[in-house]
DSSP file (Angstrom, degrees, kcal/mol; ACC not computed):
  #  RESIDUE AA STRUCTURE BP1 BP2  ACC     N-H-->O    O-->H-N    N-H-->O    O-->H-N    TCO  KAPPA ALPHA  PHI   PSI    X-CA   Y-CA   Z-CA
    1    1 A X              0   0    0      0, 0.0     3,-0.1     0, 0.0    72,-0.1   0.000 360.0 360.0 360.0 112.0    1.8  128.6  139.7
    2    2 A X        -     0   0    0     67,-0.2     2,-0.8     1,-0.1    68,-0.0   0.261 360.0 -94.4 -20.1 158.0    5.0  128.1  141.6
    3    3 A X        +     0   0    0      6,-0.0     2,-0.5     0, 0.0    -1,-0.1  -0.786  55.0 163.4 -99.2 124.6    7.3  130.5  142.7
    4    4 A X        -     0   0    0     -2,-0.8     5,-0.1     1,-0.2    66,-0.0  -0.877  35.6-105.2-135.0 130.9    9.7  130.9  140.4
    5    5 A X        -     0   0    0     -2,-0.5    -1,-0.2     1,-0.1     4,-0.0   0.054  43.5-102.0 -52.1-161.3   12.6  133.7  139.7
    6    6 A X  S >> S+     0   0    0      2,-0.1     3,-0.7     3,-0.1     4,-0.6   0.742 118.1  51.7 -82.0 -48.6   12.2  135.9  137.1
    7    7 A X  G >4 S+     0   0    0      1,-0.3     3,-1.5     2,-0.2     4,-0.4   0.928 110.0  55.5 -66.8 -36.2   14.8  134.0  134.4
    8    8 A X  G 34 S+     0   0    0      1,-0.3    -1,-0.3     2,-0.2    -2,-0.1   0.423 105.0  46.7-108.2  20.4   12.9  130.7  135.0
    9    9 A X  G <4 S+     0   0    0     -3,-0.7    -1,-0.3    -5,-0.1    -2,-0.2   0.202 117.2  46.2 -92.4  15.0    9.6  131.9  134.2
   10   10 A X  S <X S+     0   0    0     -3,-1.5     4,-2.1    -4,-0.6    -2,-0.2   0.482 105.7  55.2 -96.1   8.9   11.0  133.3  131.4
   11   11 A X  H  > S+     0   0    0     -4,-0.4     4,-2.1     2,-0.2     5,-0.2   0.767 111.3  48.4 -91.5 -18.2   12.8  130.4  130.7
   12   12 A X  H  > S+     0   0    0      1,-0.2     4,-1.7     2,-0.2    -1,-0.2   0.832 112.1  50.3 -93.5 -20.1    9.3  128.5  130.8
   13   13 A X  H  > S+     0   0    0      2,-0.2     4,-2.1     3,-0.2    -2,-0.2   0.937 106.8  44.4 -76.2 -53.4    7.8  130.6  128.9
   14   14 A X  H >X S+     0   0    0     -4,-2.1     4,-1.2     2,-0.2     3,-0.8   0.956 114.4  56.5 -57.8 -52.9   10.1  131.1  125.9
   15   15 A X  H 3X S+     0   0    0     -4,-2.1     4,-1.7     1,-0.3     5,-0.3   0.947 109.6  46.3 -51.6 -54.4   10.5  126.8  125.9
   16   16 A X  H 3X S+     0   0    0     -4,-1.7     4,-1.9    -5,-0.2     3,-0.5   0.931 112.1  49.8 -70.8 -35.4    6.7  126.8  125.7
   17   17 A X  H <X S+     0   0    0     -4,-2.1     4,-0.5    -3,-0.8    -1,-0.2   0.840 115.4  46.4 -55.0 -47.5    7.0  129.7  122.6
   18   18 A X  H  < S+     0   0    0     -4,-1.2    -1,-0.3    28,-0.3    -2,-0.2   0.829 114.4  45.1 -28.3 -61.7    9.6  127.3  121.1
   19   19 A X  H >X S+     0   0    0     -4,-1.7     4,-2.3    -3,-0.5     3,-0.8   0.816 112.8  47.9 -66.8 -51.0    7.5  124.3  121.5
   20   20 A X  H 3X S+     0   0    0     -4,-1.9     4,-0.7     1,-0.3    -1,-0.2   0.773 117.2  45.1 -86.1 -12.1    4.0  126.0  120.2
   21   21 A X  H 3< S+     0   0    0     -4,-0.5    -1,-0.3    -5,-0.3    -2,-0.2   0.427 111.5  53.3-112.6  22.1    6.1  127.6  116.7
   22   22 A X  H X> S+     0   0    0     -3,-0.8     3,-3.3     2,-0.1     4,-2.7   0.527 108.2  47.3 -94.5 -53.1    8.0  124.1  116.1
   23   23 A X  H 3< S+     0   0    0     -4,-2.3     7,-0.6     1,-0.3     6,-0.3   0.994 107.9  63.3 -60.8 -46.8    4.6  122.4  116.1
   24   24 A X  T 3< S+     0   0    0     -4,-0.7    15,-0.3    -5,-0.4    -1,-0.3   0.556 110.9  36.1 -18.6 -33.0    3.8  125.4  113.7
   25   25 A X  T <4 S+     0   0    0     -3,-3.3    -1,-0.3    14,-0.1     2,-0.3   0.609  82.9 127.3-129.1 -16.2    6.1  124.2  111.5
   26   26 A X    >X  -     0   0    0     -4,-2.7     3,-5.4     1,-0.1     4,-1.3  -0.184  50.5-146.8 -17.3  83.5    5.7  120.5  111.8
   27   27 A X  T 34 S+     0   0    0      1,-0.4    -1,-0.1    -2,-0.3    61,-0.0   0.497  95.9  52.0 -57.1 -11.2    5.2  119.2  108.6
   28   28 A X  T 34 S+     0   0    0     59,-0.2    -1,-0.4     1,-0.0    -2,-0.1   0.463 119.8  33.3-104.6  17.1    3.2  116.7  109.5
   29   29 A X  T <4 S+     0   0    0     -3,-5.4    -2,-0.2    -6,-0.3    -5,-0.1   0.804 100.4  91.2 -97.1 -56.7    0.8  118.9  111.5
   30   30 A X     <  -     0   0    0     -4,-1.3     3,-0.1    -7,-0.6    -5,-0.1   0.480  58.8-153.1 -19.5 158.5    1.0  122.8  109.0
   31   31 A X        +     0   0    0      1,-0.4     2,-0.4     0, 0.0    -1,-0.1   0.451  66.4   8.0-122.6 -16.1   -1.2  122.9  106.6
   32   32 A X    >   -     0   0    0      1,-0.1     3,-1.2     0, 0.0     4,-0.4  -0.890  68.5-110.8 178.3 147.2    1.0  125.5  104.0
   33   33 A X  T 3> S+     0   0    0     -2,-0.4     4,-1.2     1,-0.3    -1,-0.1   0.170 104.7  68.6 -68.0  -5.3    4.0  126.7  103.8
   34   34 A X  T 34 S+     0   0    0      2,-0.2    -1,-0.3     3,-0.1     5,-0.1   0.523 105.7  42.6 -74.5 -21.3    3.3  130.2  104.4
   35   35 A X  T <> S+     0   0    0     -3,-1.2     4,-1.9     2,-0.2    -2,-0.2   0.797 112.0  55.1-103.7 -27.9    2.4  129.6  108.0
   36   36 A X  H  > S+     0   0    0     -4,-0.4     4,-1.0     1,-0.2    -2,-0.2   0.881 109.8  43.4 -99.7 -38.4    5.1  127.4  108.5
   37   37 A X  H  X S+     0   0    0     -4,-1.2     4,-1.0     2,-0.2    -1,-0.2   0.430 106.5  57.6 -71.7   9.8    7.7  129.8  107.4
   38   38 A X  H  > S+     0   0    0      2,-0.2     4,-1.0   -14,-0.2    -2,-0.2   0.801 113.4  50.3 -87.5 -56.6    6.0  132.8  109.4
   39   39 A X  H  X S+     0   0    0     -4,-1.9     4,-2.1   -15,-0.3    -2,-0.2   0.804 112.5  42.6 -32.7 -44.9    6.8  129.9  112.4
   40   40 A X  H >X S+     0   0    0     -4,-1.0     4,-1.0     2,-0.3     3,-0.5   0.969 107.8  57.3-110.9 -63.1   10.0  129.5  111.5
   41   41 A X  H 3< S+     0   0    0     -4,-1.0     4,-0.4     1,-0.2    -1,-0.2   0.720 113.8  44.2  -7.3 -38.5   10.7  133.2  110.9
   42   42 A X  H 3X S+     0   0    0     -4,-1.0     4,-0.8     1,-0.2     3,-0.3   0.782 102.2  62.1-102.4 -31.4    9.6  133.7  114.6
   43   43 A X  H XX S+     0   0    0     -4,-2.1     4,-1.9    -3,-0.5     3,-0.6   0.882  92.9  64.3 -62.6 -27.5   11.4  130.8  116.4
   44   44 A X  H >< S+     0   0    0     -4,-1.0     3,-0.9     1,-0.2     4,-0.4   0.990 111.1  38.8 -71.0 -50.0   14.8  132.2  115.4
   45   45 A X  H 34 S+     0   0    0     -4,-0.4    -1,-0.2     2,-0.3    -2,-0.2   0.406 121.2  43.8 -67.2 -22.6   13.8  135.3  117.7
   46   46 A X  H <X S+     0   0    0     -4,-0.8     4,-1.4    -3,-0.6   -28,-0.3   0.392 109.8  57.4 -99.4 -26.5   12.0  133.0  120.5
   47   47 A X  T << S+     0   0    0     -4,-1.9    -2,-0.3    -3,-0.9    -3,-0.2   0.274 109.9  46.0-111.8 -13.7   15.1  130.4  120.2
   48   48 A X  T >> S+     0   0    0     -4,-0.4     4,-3.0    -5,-0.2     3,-1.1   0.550 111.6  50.3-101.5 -14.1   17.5  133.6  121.2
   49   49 A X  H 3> S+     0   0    0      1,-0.3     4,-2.0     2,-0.2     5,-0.3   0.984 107.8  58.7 -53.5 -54.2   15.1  134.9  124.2
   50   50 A X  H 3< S+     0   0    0     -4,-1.4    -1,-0.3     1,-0.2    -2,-0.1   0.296 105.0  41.4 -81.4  31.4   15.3  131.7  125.2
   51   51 A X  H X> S+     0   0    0     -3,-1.1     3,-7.0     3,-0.1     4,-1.4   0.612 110.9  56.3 -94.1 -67.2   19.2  131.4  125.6
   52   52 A X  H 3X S+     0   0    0     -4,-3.0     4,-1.1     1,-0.3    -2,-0.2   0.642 106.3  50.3 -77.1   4.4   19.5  134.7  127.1
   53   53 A X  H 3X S+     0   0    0     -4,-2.0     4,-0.8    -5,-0.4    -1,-0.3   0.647 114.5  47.1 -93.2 -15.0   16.8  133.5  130.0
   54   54 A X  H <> S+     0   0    0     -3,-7.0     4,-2.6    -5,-0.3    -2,-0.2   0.856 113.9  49.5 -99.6 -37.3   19.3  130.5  130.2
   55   55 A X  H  X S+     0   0    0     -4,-1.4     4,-2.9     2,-0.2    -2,-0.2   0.874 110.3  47.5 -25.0 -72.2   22.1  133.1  130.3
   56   56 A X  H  X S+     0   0    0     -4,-1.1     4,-2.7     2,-0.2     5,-0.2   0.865 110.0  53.5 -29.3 -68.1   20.8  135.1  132.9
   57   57 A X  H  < S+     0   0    0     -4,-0.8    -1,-0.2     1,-0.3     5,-0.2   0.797 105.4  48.9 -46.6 -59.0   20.1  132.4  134.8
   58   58 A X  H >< S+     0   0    0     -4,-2.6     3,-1.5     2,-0.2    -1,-0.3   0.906 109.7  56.5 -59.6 -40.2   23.5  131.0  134.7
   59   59 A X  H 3< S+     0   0    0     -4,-2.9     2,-1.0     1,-0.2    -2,-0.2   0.992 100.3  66.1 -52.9 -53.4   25.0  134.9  135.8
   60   60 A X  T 3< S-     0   0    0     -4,-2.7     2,-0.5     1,-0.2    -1,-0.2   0.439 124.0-105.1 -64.1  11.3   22.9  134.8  138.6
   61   61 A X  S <  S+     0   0    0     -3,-1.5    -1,-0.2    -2,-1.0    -4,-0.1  -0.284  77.1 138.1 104.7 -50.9   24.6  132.0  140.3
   62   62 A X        +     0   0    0     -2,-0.5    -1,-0.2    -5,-0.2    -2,-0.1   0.158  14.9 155.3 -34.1  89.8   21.4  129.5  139.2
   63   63 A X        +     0   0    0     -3,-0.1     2,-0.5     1,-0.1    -1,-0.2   0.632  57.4  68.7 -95.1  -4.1   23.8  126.4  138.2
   64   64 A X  S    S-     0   0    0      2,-0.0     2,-0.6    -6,-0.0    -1,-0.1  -0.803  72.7-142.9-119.2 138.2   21.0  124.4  138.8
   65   65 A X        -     0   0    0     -2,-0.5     2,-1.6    -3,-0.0     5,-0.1  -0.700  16.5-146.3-119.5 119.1   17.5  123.5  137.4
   66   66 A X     >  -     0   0    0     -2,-0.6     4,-1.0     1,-0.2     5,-0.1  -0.347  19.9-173.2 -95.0  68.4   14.9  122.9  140.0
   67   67 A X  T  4  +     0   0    0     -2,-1.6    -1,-0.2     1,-0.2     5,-0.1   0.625  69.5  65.5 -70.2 -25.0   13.1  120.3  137.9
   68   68 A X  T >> S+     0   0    0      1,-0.2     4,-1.5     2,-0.2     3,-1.4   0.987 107.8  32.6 -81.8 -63.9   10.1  119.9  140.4
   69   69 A X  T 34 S+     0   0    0      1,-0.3     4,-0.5     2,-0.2    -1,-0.2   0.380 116.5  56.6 -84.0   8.6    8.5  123.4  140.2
   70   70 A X  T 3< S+     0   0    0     -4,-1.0    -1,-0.3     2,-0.1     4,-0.2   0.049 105.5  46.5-101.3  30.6    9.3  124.0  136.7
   71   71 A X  T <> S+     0   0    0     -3,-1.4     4,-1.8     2,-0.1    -2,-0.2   0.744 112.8  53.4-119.8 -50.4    7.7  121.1  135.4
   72   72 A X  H  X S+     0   0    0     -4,-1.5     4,-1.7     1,-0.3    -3,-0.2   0.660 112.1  46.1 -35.5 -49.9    4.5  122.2  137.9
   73   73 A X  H  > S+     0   0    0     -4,-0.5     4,-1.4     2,-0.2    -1,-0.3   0.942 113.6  49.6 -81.1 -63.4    4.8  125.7  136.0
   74   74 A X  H >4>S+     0   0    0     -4,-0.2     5,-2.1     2,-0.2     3,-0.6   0.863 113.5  45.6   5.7 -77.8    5.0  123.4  132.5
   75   75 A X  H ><5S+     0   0    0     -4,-1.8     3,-1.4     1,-0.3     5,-0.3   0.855 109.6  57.5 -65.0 -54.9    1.8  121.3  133.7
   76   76 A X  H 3<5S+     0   0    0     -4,-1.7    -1,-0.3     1,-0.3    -2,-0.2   0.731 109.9  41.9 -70.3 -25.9   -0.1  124.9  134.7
   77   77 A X  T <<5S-     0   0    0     -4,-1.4    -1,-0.3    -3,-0.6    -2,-0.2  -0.293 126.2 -94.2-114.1  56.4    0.2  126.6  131.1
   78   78 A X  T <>5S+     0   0    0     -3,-1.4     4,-1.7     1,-0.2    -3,-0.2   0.734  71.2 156.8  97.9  26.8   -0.6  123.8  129.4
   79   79 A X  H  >< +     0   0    0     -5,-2.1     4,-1.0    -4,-0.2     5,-0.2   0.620  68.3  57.4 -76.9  -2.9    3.0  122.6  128.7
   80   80 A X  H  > S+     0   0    0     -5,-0.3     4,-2.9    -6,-0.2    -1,-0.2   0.915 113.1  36.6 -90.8 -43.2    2.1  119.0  128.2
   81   81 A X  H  > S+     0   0    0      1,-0.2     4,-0.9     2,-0.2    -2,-0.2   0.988 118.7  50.8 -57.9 -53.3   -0.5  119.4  125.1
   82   82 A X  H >< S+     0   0    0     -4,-1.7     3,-0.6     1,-0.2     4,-0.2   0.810 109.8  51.7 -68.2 -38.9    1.6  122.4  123.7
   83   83 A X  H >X S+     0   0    0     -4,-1.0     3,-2.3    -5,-0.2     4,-0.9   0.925 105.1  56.8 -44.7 -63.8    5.1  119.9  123.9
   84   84 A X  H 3< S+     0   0    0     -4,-2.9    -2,-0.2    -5,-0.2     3,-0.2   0.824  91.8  72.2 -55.4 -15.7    3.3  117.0  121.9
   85   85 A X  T << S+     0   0    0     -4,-0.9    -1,-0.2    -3,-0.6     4,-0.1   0.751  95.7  48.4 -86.3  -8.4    2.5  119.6  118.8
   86   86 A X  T <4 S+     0   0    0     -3,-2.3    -1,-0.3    -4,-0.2    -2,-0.2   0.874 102.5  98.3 -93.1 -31.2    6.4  119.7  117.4
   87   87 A X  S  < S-     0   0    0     -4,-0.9     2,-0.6    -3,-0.2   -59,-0.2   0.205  89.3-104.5 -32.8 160.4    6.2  115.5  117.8
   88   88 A X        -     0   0    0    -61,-0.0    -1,-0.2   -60,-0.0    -2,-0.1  -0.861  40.0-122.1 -97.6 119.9    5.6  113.4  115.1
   89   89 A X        -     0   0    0     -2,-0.6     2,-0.7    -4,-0.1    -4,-0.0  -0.130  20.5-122.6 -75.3 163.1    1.9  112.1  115.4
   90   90 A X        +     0   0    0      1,-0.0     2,-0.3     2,-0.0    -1,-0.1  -0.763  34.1 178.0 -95.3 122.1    1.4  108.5  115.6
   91   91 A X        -     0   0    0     -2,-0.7    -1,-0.0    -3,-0.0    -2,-0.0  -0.953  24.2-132.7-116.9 113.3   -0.6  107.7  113.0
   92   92 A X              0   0    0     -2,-0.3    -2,-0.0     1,-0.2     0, 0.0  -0.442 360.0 360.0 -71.1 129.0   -1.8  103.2  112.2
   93   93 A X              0   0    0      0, 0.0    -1,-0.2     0, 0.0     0, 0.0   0.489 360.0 360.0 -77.5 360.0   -1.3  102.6  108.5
C-alpha cells in the first residue's frame, strides 16, 4: 500500500464503499428490492463521508490529486473488480 495521508485513504476508501453499494443497487446485478434499498439507504451516508474526506483534503492545502499512488492504493483493495459492479454488464443478445 502506498503512503498516503490520512483524507486520501479515506478518500479511497469511502469511493470503494460508494462503488461496492451502487453495484448493490444495480438493477441489472440485485436480485430484490429489499437489498437494493438497504444499498441505497447506506450510500446516502457513504456519499457524505466521502465529501467530507474530499473536504478535508481540500482544508489541508491538498489542491491536488496524486493520481499515481491512489490508483496503486485502488489496485491493492481490489478497486478494479469492486468499480466494474455499479457498470452495466455486457451481456450478447
Amino acid at each position: 500500500m502506498p503512503a498516503l495521508t490520512r483524507a486520501e485513504g479515506e478518500l479511497v476508501d469511502c469511493y470503494l464503499e460508494v462503488a461496492d453499494l451502487l453495484g448493490r443497487v444495480n438493477p441489472a446485478r440485485c436480485g430484490d428490492t429489499y437489498s437494493a434499498l438497504r444499498a441505497a439507504q447506506a450510500l446516502v451516508g457513504r456519499a457524505e463521508a466521502l465529501r467530507a474526506a474530499l473536504e478535508r483534503m481540500y482544508e489541508r492545502g491538498e489542491r491536488e490529486m496524486h493520481g499515481a499512488p491512489l490508483l496503486r492504493a485502488l489496485r491493492v483493495l481490489d478497486g478494479e473488480r469492486r468499480t466494474r459492479l455499479p457498470a452495466i454488464p455486457c451481456v450478447r443478445d
